[in-house]
C-alpha positions as CSV (number, residue, x, y, z in Angstrom):
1,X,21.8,64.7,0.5
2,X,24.1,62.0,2.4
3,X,27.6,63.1,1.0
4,X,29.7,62.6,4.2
5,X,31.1,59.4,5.8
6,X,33.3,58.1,8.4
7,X,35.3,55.1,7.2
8,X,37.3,53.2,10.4
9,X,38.0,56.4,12.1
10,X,38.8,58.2,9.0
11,X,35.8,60.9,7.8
12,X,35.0,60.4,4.2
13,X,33.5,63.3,1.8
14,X,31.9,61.2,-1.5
15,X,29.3,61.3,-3.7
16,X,27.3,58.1,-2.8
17,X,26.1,56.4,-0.1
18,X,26.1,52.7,-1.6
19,X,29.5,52.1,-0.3
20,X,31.7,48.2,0.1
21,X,34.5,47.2,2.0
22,X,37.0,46.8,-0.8
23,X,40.2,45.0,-0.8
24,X,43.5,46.7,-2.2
25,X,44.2,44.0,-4.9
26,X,44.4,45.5,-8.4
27,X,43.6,43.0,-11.5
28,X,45.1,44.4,-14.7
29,X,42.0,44.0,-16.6
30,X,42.0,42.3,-20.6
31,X,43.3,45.1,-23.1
32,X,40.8,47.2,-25.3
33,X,43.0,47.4,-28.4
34,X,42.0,47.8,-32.0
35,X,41.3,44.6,-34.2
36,X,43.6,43.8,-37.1
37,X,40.7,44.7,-39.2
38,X,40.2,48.4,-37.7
39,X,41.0,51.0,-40.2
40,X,42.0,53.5,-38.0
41,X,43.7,53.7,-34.4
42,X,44.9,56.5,-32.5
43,X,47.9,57.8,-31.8
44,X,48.2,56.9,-28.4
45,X,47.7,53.3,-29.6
46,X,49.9,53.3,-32.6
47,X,52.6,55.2,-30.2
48,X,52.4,52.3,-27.5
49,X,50.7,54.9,-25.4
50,X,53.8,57.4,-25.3
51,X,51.8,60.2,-26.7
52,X,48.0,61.8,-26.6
53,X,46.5,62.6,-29.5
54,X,46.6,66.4,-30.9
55,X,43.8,68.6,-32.4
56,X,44.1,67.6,-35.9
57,X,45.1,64.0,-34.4
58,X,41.7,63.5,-33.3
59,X,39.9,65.3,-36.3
60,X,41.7,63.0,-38.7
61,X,40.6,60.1,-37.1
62,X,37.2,61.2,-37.0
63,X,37.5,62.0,-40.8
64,X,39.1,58.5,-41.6
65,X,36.4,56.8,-39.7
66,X,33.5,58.7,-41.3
67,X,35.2,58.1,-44.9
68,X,35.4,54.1,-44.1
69,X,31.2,54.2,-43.9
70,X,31.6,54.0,-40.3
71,X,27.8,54.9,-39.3
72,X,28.7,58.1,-37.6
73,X,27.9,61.9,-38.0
74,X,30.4,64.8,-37.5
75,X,29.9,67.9,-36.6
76,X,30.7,71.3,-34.4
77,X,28.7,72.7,-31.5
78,X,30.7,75.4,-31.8
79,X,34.0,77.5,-31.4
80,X,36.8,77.7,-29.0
81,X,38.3,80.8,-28.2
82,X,41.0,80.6,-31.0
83,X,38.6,79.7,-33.2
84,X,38.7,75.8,-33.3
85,X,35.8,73.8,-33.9
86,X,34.5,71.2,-30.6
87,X,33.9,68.4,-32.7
88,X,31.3,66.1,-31.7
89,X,29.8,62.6,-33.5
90,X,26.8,61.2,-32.8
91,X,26.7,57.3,-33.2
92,X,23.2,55.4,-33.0
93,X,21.5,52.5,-35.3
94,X,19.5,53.3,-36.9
95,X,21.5,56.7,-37.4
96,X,20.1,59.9,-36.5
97,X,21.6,63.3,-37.1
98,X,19.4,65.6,-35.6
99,X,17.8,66.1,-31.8
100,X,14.5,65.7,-33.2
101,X,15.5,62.6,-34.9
102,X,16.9,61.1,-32.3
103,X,13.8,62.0,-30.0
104,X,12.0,60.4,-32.2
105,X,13.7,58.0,-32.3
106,X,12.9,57.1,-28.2
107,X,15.8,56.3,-27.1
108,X,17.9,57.5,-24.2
109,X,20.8,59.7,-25.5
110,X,24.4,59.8,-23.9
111,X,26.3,63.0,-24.0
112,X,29.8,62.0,-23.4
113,X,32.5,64.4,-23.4
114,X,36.5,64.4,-22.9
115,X,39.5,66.7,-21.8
116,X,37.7,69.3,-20.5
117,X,41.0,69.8,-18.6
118,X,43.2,69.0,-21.5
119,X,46.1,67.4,-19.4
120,X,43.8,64.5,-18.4
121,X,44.0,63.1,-21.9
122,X,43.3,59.1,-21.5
123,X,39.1,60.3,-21.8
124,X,39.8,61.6,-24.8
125,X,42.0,58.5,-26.2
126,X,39.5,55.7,-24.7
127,X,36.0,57.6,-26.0
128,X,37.6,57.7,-29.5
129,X,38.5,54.0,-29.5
130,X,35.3,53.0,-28.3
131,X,33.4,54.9,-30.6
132,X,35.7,53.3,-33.6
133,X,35.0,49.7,-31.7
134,X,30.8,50.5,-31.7
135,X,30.9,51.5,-35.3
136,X,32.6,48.6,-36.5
137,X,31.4,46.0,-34.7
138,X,28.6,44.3,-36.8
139,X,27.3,41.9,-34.1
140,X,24.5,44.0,-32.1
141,X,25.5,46.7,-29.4
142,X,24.6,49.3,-27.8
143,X,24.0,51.6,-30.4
144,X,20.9,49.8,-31.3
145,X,19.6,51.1,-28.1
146,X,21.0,54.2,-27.0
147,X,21.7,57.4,-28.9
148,X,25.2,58.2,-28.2
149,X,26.4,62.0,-28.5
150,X,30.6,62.1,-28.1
151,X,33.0,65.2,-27.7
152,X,36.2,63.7,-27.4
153,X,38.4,67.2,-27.5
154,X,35.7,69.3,-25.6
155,X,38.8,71.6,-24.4
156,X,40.8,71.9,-27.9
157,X,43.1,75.3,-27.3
158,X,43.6,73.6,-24.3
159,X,44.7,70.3,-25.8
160,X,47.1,72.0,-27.9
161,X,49.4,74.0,-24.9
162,X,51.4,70.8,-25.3
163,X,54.2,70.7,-22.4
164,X,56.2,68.3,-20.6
165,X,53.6,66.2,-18.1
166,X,55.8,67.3,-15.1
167,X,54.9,71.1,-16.3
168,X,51.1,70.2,-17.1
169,X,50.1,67.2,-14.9
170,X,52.9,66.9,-12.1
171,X,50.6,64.5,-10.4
172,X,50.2,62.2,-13.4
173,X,51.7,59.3,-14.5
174,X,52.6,59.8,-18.4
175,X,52.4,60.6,-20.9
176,X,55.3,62.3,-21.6
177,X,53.7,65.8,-23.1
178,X,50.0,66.9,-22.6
179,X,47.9,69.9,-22.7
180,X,47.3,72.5,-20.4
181,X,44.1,72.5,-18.0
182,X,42.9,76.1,-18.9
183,X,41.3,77.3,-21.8
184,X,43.4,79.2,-24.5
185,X,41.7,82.0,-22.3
186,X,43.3,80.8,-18.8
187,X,39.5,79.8,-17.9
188,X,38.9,76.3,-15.6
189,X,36.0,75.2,-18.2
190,X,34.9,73.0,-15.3
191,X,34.0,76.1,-13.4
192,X,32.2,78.1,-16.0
193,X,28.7,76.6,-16.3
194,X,27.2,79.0,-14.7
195,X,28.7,82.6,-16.0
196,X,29.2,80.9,-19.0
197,X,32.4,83.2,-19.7
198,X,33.8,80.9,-22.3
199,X,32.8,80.3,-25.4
200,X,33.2,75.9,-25.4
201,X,30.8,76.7,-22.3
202,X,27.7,78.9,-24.0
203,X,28.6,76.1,-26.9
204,X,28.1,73.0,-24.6
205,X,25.2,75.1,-23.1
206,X,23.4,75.0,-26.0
207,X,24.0,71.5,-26.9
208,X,22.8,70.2,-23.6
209,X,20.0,72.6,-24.8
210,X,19.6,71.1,-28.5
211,X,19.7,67.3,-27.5
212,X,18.8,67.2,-24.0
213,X,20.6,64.0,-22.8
214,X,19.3,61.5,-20.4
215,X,22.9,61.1,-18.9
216,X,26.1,63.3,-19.5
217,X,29.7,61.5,-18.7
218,X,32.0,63.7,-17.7
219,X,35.9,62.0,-17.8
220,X,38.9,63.0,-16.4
221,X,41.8,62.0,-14.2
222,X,42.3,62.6,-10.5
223,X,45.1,65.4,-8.9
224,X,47.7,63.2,-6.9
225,X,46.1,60.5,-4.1
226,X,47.6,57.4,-4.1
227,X,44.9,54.7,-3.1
228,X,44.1,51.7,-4.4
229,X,41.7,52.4,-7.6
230,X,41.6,52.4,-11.3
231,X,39.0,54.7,-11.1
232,X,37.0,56.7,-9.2
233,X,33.4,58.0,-10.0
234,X,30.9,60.7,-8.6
235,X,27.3,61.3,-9.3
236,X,25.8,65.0,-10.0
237,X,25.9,66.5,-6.2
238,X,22.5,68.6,-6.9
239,X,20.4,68.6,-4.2
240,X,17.3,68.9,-5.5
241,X,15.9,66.6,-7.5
242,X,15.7,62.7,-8.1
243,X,18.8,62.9,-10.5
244,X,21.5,62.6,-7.6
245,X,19.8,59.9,-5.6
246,X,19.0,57.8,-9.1
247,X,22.6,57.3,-10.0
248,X,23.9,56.8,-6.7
249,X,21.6,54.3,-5.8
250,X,20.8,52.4,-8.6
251,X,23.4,52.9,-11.4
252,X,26.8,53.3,-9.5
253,X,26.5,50.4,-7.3
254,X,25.6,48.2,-10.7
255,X,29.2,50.0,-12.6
256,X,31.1,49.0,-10.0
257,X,30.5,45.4,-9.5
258,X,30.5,45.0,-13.2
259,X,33.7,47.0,-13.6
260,X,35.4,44.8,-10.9
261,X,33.4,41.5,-11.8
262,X,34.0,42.1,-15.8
263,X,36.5,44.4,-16.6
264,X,39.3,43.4,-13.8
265,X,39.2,47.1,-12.6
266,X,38.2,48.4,-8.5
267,X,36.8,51.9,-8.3
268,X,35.3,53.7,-5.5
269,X,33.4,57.4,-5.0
270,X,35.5,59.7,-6.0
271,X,37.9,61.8,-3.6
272,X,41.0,62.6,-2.5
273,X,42.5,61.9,1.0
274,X,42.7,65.0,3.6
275,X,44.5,65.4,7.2
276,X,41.8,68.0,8.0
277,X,38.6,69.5,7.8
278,X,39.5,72.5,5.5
279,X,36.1,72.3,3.8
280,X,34.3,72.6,7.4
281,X,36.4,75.6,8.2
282,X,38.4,73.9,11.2
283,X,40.4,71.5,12.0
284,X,39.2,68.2,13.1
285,X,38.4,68.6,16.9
286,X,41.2,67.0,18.6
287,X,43.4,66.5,15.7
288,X,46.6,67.9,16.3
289,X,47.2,70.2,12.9
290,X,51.1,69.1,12.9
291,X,49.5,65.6,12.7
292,X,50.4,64.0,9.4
293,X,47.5,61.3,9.5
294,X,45.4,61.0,6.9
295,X,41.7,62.1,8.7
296,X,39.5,62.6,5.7
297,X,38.6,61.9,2.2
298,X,37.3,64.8,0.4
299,X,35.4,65.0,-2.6
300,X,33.9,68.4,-4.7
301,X,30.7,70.3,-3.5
302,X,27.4,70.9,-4.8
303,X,27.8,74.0,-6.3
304,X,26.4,74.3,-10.2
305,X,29.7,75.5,-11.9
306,X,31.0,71.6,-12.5
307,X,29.5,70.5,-15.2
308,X,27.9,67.4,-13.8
309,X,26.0,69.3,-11.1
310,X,24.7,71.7,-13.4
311,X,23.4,69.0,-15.6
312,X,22.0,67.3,-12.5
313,X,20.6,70.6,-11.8
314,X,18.6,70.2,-15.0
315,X,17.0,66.8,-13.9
316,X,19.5,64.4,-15.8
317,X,21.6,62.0,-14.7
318,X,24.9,62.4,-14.6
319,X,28.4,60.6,-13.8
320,X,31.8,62.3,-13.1
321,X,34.7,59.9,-14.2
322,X,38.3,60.3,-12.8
323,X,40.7,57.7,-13.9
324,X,43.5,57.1,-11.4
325,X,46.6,59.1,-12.0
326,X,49.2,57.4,-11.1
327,X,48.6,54.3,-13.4
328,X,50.6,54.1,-16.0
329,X,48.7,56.4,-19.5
330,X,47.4,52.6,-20.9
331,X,45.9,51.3,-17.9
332,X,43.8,54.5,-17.5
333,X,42.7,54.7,-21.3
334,X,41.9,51.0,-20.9
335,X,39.6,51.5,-17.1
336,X,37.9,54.6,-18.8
337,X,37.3,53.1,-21.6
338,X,35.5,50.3,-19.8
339,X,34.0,52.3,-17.9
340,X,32.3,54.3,-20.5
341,X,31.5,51.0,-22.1
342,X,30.0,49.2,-19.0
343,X,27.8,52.9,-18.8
344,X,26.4,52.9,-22.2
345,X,24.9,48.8,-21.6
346,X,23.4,49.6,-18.4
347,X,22.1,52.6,-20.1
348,X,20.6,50.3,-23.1
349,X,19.0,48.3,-20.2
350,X,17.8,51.0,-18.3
351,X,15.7,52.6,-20.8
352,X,12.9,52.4,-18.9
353,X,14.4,54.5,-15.6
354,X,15.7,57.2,-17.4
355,X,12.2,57.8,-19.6
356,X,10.9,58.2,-16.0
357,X,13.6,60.5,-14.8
358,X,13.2,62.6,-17.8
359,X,9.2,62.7,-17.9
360,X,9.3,63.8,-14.1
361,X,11.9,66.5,-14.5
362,X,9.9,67.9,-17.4
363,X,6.7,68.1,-14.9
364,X,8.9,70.4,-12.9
365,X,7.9,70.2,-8.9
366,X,4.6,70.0,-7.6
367,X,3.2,73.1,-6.9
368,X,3.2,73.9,-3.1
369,X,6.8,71.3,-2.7
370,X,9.4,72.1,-0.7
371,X,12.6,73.0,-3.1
372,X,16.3,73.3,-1.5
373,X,18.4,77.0,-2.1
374,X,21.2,75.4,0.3
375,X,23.3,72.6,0.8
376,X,26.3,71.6,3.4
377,X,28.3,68.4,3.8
378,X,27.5,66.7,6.6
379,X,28.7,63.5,8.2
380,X,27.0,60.3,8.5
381,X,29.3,57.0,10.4
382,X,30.7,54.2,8.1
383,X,33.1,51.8,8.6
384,X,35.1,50.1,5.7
385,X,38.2,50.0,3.9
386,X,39.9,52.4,1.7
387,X,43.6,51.2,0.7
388,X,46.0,54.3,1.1
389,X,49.5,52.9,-0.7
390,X,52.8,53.6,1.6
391,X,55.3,55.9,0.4
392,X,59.0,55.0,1.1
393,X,61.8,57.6,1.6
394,X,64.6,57.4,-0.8
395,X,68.2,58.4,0.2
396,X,68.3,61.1,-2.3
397,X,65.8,64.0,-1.3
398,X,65.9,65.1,-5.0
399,X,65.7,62.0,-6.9
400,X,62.1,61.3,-9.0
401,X,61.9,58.2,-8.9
402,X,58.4,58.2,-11.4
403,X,56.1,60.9,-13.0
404,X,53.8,61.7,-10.5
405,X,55.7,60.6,-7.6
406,X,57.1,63.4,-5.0
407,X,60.8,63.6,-5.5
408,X,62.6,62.2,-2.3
409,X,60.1,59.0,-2.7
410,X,58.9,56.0,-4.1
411,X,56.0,54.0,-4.1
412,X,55.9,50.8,-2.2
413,X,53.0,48.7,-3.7
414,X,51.3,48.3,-0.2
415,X,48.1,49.1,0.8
């Protein structure tokens, strides 16, 4: 599994190996906003994106979009720790409401699911209005051929800790208050699919059971880089399998030229910049540790308790989406919500690769294969460009000059 890369002199951890020069220019892409004739919005839209939608925020609009004959069906896979329902909707034409209907159906199905860290809210606000913009669009879309499975409020206990961002998301860019990232029972539900301690887990666990999806989309928002993308993406870091390889080599490439080419927006594998090698367990050689240059970029490991490796440890696809942080709360609904969008048609035009994904993962290995127990980063050489923004001193060491921005600085707008 090639996970490890060396961009100019800089070592790069990611998820993919299809990698671009990029340039630093950032095109605000065309707004995905409700039509005059929608009958419901959210509250993020109808707030001008000052505020995330609560718990009964999101239920209601489910309810109001169900009640206007939107083709949708609600339901529950099950219970948080205080007792909430995780609503999910399935969405397909024809509708199905059942796994077996919609395996008989023959379609791939989607599992897409929100806030599992219920500060990183703009998933949740851009898979609701999608799913409202599907239903009500009467021209042909993707729901005539895909399956789509939504849990927009995965984390709802979560969701409802509601504190100033600068309390919940330092690193974040708005909107003013958000959830908390734990569970109502302090648990990291993004590190729990494999003990399962939670509740929302054994209920996901079972619905990843029940409907067996041919990708699961994971969104959240990144923790504090500043570089020069809307949104960054990873696919499951398994390393067994043909899941891993499949959507890094022929779906991620395709999302971002579209996303760039289509939707206005650059991404890039997902990570974070580093100015050492903690996750090797020593300093670069020769890297002086007082040395403030940035050496690395560092994304996640394999390991099964993030939900998109676990899922990739199944044999399904998977994508982890991380909307930058530092945009403002509308541009990252509006990239994710592209995003997801651009997925689900590659999806509906893929059907044929991910019927041969699933039908091989069902065969299991070949008796006598090799299968891996292990895996490590490693490094492979790569040369390209990853815009880092500079950071300018401000006279006052205590002054925040923007949500997410260390106090003392500002952010220059060059790459």
């Amino acid at each position: 599994m090639r996970t490890r890369f060396v961009l100019a002199g800089v070592v790069i951890l990611a998820g993919c190996s299809a990698l671009k020069s990029v340039g630093s220019a950032i095109v605000q892409a065309a707004a995905a906003t409700p039509s005059a004739a929608s009958v419901v919005a959210t509250r993020a839209e109808r707030t001008g994106y000052r505020e995330t939608s609560t718990y009964d925020d999101v239920v209601g609009f489910l309810d109001v979009l169900q009640a206007s004959g939107a083709g949708i069906v609600q339901g529950s896979i099950g219970r948080s720790s205080e007792g909430r329902e995780i609503q999910y909707v399935v969405a397909s034409r024809p509708l199905v409401r059942t796994p077996d209907e919609a395996r008989r159906l023959g379609r791939p199905i989607v599992y897409v699911q929100a806030n599992i860290h219920a500060g990183e809210v703009e998933g949740k606000e851009a898979l609701l209005a999608l799913l409202r913009d599907l239903v009500e669009q009467a021209a042909p879309n993707v729901l005539d051929s895909i399956v789509l499975v939504a849990v927009p409020i995965y984390n709802a206990d979560g969701n409802e800790r509601f504190a100033p961002q600068a309390k919940n998301r330092y690193e974040q860019n708005g909107p003013e208050m958000v959830g908390q990232r734990p569970n109502g029972q302090g648990l990291d539900l993004n590190r729990d699919y494999i003990k399962a301690e939670a509740p929302e887990t054994r209920a996901s666990l079972a619905a990843f059971d029940a409907w067996d999806p041919d990708l699961f989309v994971d969104l959240h928002t990144t923790d504090g880089s500043f570089h020069g993308y809307a949104l960054t993406y990873a696919p499951p870091l398994a390393p067994v399998g043909e899941a891993a390889p499949f959507v890094r080599d022929s779906l991620l490439p395709v999302l971002r030229e579209r996303m760039r080419t289509r939707d206005g927006f650059e991404t890039f594998d997902y990570g974070n910049f580093d100015r050492d090698e903690r996750m090797f367990g020593a300093p670069v050689a020769g890297h002086d540790t007082a040395d403030t240059t940035i050496h690395a970029w560092v994304t996640y490991d394999h390991r099964p308790r993030f939900g998109t490796n676990y899922v990739g440890l199944r044999g399904r696809a998977a994508i982890l989406s991380e909307a930058f942080s530092h945009d403002p709360f509308e541009r990252r609904v509006k990239s994710t919500y592209a995003f997801v969008r651009e997925i689900l048609s590659l999806v509906a035009e893929r059907r044929a690769s991910f019927d041969r994904l699933a039908r091989r993962a069902a065969a299991g290995p070949a008796t006598g294969s090799m299968i891996a127990i292990r895996a490590r980063l490693t490094r492979s050489p790569f040369t390209a460009a990853i815009p880092a923004e500079e950071m300018e001193r401000v006279a006052d060491s205590t002054r925040l000059t923007e949500p997410g921005v260390p106090r003392g600085m500002r952010r220059s707008g060059r790459y």
